[in-house]
One Martini backbone bead per residue (centre of mass of N, CA, C, O) as a GRO file, in nm:
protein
  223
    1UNK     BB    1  -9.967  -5.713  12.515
    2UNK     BB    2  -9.658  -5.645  12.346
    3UNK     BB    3  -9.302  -5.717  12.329
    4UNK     BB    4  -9.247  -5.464  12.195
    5UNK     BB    5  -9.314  -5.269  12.418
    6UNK     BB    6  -9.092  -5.415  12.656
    7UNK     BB    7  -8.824  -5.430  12.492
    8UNK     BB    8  -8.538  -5.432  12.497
    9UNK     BB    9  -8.330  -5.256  12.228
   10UNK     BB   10  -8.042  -5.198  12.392
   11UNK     BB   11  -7.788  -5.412  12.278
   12UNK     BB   12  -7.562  -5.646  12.446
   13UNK     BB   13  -7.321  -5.753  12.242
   14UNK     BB   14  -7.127  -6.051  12.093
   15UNK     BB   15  -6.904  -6.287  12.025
   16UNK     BB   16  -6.797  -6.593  12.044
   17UNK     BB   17  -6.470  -6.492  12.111
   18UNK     BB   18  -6.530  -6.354  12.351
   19UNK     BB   19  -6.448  -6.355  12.638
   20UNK     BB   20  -6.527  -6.382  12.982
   21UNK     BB   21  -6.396  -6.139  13.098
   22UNK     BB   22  -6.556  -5.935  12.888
   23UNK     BB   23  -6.843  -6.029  12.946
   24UNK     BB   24  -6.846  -5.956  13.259
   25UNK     BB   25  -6.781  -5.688  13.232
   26UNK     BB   26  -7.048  -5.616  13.082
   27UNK     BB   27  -7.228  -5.705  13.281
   28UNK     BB   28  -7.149  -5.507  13.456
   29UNK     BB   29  -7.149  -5.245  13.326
   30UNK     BB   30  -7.505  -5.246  13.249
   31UNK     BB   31  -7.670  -5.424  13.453
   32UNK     BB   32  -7.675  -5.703  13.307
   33UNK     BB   33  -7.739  -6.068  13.262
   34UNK     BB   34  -7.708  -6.056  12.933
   35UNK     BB   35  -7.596  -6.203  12.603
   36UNK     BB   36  -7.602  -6.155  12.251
   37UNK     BB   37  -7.501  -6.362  12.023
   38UNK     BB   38  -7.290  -6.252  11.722
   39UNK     BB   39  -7.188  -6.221  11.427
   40UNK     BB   40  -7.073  -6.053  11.193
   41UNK     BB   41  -7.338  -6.035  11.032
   42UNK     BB   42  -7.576  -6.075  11.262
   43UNK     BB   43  -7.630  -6.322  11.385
   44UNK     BB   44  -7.709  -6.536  11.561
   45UNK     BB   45  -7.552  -6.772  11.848
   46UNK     BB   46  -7.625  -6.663  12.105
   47UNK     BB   47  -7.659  -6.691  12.442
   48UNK     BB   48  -7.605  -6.534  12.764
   49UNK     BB   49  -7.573  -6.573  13.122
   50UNK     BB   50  -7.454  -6.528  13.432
   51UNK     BB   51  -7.512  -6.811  13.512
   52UNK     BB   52  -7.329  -6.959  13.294
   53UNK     BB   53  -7.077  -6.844  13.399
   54UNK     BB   54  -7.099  -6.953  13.703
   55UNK     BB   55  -7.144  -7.230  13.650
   56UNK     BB   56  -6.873  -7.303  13.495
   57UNK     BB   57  -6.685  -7.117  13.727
   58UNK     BB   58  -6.714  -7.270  14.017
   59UNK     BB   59  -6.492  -7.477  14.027
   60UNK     BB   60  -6.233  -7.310  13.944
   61UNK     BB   61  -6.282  -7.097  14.185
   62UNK     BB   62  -6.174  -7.270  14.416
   63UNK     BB   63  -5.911  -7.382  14.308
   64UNK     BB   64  -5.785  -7.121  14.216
   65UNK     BB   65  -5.592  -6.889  14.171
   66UNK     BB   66  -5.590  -6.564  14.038
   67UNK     BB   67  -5.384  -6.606  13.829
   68UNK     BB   68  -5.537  -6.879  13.685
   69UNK     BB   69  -5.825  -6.722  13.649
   70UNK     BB   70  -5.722  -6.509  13.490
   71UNK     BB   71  -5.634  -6.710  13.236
   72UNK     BB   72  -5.921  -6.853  13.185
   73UNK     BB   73  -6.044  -6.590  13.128
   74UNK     BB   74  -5.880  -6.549  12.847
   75UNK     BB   75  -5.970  -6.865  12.718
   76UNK     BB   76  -6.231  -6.835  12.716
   77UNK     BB   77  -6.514  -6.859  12.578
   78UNK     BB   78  -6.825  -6.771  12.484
   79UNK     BB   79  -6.892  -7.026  12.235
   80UNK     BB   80  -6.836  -7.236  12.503
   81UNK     BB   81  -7.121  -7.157  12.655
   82UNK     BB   82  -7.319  -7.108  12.540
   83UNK     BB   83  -7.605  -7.068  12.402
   84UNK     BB   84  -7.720  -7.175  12.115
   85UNK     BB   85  -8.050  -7.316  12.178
   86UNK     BB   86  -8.265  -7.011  12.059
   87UNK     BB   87  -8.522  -6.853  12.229
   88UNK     BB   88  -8.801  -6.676  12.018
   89UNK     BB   89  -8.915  -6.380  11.965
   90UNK     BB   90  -9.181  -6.126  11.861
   91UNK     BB   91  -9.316  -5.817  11.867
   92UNK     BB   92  -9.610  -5.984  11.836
   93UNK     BB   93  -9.615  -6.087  12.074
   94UNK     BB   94  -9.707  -6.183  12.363
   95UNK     BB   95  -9.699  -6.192  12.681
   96UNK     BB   96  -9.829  -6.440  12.763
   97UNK     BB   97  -9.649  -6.647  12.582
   98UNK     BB   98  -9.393  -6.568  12.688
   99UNK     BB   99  -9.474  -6.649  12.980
  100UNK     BB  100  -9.467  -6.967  12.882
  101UNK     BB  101  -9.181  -7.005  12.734
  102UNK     BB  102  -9.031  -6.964  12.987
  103UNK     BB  103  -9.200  -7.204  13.196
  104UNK     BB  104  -9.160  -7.430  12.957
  105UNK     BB  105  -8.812  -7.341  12.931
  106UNK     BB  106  -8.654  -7.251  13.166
  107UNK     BB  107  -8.623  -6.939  13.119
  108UNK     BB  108  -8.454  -6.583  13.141
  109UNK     BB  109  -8.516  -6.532  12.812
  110UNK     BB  110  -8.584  -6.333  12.498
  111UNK     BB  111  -8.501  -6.300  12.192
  112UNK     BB  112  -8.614  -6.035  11.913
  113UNK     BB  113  -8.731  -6.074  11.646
  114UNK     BB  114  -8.683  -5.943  11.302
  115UNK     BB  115  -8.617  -6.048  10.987
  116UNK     BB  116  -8.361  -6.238  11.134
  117UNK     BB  117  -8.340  -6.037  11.334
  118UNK     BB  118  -8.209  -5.870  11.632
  119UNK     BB  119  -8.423  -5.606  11.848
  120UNK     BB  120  -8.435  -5.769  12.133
  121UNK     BB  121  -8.513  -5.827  12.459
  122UNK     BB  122  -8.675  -6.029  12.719
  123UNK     BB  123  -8.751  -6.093  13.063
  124UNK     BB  124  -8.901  -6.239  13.314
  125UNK     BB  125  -8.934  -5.944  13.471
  126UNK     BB  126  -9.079  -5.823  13.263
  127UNK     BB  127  -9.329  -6.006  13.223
  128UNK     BB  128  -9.433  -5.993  13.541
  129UNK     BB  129  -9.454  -5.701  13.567
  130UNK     BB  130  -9.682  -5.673  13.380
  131UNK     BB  131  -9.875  -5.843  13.537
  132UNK     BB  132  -9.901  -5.715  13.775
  133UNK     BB  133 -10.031  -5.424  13.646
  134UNK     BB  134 -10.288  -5.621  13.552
  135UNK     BB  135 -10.373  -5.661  13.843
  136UNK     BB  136 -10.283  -5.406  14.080
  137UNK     BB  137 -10.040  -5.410  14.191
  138UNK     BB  138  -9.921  -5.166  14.407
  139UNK     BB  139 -10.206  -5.079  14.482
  140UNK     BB  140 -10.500  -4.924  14.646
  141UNK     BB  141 -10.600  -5.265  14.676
  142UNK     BB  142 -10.851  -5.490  14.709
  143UNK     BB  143 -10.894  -5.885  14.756
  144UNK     BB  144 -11.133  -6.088  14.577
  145UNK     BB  145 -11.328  -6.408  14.602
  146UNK     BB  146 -11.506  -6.598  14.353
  147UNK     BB  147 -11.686  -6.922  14.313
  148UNK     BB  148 -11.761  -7.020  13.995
  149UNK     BB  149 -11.932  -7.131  13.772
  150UNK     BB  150 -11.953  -7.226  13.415
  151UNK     BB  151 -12.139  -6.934  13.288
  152UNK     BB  152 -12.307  -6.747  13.131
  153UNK     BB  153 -12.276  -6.422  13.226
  154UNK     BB  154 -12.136  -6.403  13.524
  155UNK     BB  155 -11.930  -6.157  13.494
  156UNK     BB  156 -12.169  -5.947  13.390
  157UNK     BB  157 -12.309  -5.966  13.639
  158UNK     BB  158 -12.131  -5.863  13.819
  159UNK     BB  159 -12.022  -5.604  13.732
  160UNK     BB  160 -12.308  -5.476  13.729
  161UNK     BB  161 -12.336  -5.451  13.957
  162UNK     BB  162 -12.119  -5.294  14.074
  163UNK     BB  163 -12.182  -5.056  13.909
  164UNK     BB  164 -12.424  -4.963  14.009
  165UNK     BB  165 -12.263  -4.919  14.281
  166UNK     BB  166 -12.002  -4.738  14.219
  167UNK     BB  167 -11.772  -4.993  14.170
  168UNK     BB  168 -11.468  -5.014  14.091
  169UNK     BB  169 -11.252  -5.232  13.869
  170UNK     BB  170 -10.962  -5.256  13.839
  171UNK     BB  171 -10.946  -5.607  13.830
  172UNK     BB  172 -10.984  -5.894  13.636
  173UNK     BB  173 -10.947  -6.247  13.698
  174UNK     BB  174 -10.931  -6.611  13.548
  175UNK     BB  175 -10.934  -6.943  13.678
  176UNK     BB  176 -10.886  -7.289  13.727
  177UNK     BB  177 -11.009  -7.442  13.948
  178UNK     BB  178 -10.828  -7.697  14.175
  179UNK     BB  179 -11.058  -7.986  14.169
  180UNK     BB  180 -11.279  -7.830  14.019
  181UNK     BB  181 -11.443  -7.847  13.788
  182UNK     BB  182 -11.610  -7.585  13.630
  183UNK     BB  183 -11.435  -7.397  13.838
  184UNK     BB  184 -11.379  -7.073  13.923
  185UNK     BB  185 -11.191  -6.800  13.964
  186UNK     BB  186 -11.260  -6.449  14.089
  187UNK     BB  187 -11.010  -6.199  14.106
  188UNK     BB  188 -11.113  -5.861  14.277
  189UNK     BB  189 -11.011  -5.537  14.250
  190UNK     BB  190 -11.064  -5.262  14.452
  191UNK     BB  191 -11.092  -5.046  14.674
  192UNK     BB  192 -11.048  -5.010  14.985
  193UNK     BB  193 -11.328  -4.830  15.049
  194UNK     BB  194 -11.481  -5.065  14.848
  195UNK     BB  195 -11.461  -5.362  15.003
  196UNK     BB  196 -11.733  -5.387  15.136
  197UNK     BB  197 -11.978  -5.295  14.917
  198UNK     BB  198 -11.863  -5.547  14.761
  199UNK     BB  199 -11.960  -5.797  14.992
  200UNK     BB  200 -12.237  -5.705  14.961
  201UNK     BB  201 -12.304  -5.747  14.656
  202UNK     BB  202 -12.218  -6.060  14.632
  203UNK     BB  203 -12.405  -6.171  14.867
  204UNK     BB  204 -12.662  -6.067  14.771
  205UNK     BB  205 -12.581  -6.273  14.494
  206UNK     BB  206 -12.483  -6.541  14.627
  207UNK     BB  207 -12.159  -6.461  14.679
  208UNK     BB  208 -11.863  -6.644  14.858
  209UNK     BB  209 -11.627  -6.489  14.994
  210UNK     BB  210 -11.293  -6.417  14.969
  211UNK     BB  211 -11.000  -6.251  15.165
  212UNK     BB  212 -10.781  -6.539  15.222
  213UNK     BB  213 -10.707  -6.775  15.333
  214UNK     BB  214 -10.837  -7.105  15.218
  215UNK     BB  215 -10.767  -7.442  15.191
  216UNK     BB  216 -11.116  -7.521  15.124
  217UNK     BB  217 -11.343  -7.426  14.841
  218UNK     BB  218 -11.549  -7.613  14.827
  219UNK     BB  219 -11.735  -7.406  15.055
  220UNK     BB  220 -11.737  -7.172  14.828
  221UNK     BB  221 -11.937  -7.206  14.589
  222UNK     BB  222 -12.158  -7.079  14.325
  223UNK     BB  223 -12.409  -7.111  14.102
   0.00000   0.00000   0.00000
């Protein structure tokens, strides 16, 4: 999956110049978090998120009246509190890099760049949305877990059994185990009717199946 395909292209974008108070009425009116910041002619300039605007005037709404407030939001621009250092990804991008530059850059927006312009933006929302979809989530599927070491043909060798049996596998998702070496945890979503065939299908294959929290997982690799 590809950045193009699930980023908003409808962009709400402001200049510079633009007060905050009329940045927080546009994000109140479109129900969105972000603002991308665009000058005259149309380069990028930065990008504003409703968290920019609450974190900056803070102190000022604690002590301020009603009307120093609305003043303070009429002289404020958008341009003085904007991040200026703009990450971002293009069409081309996949999500699952989308969402590495997200967490290792602590930020939960990246506008769409194409060709030097702005086309679109993605939020860490979207990007989870998708990760969600790509495991199975919401879906009447039941997760199991089985650890094992990595060797090649490991996951043929699972599929195939399992195909054998007539159990299809919704989703299936490897990391590595955290704390053993060469060990991969094997997350397989299969339908709920089928999860205990699927229990018994990889138990016969000498793999110790997880089916909810456990502790320590060394007592449960197979090799």
């Amino acid at each position: 999956m590809y950045v193009g395909r699930i980023m908003h292209t409808n962009l709400i974008t402001v200049k510079p110049e633009t007060t905050i108070k009329q940045a927080m009425d546009l994000l109140k009116e479109h129900h969105i978090e972000h603002l991308v910041v665009l000058d005259d002619s149309g380069n990028l300039k930065g990008i504003l998120s409703d968290r920019d605007v609450k974190a900056n005037l803070a102190s000022p709404a604690t002590t301020f009246s009603t009307h120093e407030l609305n003043y303070l939001l009429d002289q404020v621009t958008v341009g003085m509190i904007m991040v200026k250092h703009v990450i971002t990804v293009t069409p081309g991008t996949t999500v699952e890099d989308a969402a590495l530059v997200i967490r290792e850059n602590e930020i939960s927006s990246l506008p769409v760049m194409k060709e030097g312009r702005p086309v679109g933006i993605v939020t860490k929302t979207d990007v989870m949305g998708v990760l969600m979809d790509a495991i199975g989530l919401g879906e009447e599927n039941e997760r199991l877990i089985v650890l094992v070491r990595n060797r090649l043909g490991m996951i043929a060798d699972i599929t195939s059994r399992l195909r054998d049996e007539k159990i299809n596998i919704a989703s299936l998702i490897t990391w590595p185990e955290k704390g053993l070496e060469g060990v991969y945890q094997l997350v397989i979503r299969v339908h709920g009717r089928d999860k205990a065939r699927a229990i018994n299908v990889l138990e016969a294959m000498g793999l110790k199946v997880i089916t909810g929290y456990v502790e320590d997982h060394s007592a449960y690799v197979s090799d």
